[in-house]
C-alpha positions as CSV (number, residue, x, y, z in Angstrom):
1,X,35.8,-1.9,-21.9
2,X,33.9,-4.5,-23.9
3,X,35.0,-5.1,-28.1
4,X,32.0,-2.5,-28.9
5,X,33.7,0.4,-26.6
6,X,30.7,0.5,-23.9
7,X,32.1,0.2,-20.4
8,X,31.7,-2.8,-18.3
9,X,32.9,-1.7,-15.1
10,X,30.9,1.3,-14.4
11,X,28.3,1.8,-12.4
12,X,25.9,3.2,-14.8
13,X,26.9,0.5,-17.9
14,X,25.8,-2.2,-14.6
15,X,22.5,-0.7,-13.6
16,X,21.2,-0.2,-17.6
17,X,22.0,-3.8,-18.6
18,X,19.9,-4.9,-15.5
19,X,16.8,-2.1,-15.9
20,X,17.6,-0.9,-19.0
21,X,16.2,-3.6,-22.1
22,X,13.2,-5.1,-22.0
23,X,12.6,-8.0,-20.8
24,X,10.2,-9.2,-22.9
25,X,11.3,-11.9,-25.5
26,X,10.9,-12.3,-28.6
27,X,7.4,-13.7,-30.5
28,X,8.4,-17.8,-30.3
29,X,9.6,-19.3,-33.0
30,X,7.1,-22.0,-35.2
31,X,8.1,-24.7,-33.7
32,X,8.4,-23.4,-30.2
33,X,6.8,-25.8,-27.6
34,X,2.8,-24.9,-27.3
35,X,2.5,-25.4,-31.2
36,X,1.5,-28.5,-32.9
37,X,2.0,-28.7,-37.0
38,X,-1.2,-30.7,-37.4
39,X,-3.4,-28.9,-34.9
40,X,-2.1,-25.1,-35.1
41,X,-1.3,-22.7,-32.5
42,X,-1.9,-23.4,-28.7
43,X,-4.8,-21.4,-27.1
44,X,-3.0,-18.4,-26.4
45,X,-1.9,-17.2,-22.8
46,X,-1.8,-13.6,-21.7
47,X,1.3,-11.9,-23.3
48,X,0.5,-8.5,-20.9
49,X,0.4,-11.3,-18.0
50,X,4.0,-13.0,-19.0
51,X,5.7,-9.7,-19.4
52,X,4.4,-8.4,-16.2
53,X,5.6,-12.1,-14.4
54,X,9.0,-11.8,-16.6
55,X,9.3,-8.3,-15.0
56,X,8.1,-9.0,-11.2
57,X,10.5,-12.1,-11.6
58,X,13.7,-10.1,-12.4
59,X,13.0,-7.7,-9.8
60,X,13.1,-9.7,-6.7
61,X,15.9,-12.1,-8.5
62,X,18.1,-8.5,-8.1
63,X,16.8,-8.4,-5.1
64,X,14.4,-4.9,-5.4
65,X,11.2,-6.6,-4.4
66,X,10.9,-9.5,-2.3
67,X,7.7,-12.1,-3.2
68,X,5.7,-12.6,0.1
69,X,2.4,-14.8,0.1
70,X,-0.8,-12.7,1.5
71,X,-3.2,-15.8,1.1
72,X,-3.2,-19.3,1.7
73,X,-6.2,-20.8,-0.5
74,X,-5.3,-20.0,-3.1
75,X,-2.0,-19.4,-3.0
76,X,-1.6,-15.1,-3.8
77,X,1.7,-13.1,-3.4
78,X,2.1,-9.5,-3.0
79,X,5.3,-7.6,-3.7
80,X,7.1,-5.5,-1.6
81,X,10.1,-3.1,-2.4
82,X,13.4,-4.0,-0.5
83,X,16.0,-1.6,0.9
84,X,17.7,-1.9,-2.7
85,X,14.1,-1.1,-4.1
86,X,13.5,2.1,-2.0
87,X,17.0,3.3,-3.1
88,X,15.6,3.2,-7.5
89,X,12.7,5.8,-5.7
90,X,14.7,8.7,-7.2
91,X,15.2,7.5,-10.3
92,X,12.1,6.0,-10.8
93,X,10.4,10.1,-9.8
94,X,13.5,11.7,-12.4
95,X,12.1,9.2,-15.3
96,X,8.2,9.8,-14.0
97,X,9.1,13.9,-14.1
98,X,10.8,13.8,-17.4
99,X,8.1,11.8,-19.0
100,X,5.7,14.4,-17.5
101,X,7.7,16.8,-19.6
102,X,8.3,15.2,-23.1
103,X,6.3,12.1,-23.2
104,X,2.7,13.1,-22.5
105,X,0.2,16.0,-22.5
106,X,-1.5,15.7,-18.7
107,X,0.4,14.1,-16.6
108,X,-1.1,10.9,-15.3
109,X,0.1,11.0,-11.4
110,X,0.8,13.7,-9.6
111,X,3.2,13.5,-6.2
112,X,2.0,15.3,-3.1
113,X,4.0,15.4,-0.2
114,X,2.3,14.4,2.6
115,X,3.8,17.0,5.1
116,X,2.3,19.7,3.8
117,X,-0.1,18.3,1.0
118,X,1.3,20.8,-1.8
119,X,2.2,19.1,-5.1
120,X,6.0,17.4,-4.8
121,X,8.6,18.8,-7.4
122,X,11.8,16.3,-7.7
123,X,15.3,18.4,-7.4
124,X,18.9,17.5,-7.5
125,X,20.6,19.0,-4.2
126,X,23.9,19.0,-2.9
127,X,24.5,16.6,-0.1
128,X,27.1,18.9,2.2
129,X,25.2,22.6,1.1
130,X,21.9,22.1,0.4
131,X,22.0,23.9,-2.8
132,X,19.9,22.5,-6.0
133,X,22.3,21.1,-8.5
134,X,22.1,21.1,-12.3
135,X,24.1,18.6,-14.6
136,X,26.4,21.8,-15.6
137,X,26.8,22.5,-11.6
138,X,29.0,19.1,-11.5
139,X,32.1,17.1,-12.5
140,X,32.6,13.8,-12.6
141,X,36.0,12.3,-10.6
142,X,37.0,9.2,-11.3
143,X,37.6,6.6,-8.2
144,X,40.9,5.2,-9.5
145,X,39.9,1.9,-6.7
146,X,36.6,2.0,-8.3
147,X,38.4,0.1,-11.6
């Protein structure tokens, strides 16, 4: 446990402090490089564009996407989602379906499965019966090797 009380350890304290705060920055400070006393601010650069580099950057330092060039002249990179990455897929759809829910009044994207083109509705199952589970349908054990 850390001084505050918030575990360290666990696997769900690991995987928020790497996904869960933005990753954004703060404004920089008035005499942060780019600005010049005597001639004002720099011409500014695209904040949506650093953000979205900051982000992109994080995600293949963890090792979700990897950065692969599609284009030699100029140089242009696509990004692709690793092993690791394809394994967030779930959680990614659980925050997508619960924003659908709370967050907004049309959904933006819906998710059709391709096997039989009907809309996609994310469930929580049971790995040895099959069985949809609910948060009240399980407990949590705790894997005394695991600390």
């Amino acid at each position: 446990m850390s001084a505050a009380g918030t575990c360290t350890r666990c696997s769900w304290s690991r995987a928020t402090t790497r996904w869960g705060r933005p990753r954004t920055g703060s404004p920089p400070a008035p005499d942060a490089p780019g600005r010049s006393p005597s001639r004002g601010p720099a011409r500014p650069r695209s904040r949506q564009s650093n953000v979205l580099s900051d982000r992109l950057r994080v995600l293949v330092e963890e090792g979700v996407l990897d950065r692969v060039p599609y284009q030699e002249r100029p140089v242009r990179h696509e990004y692709r989602l690793t092993p690791k990455g394809a394994d967030l897929y779930p959680v990614l759809v659980a925050l997508m379906n619960w924003g659908d829910r709370y967050a907004v009044d049309v959904p933006p994207v819906r998710l059709v499965h391709r096997g039989c083109g009907h809309p996609a509705e994310p469930r929580l199952t049971c790995a040895h019966c099959g069985e949809p589970v609910a948060w009240r349908d399980m407990t949590a054990e705790v894997e005394p090797d695991a600390w």
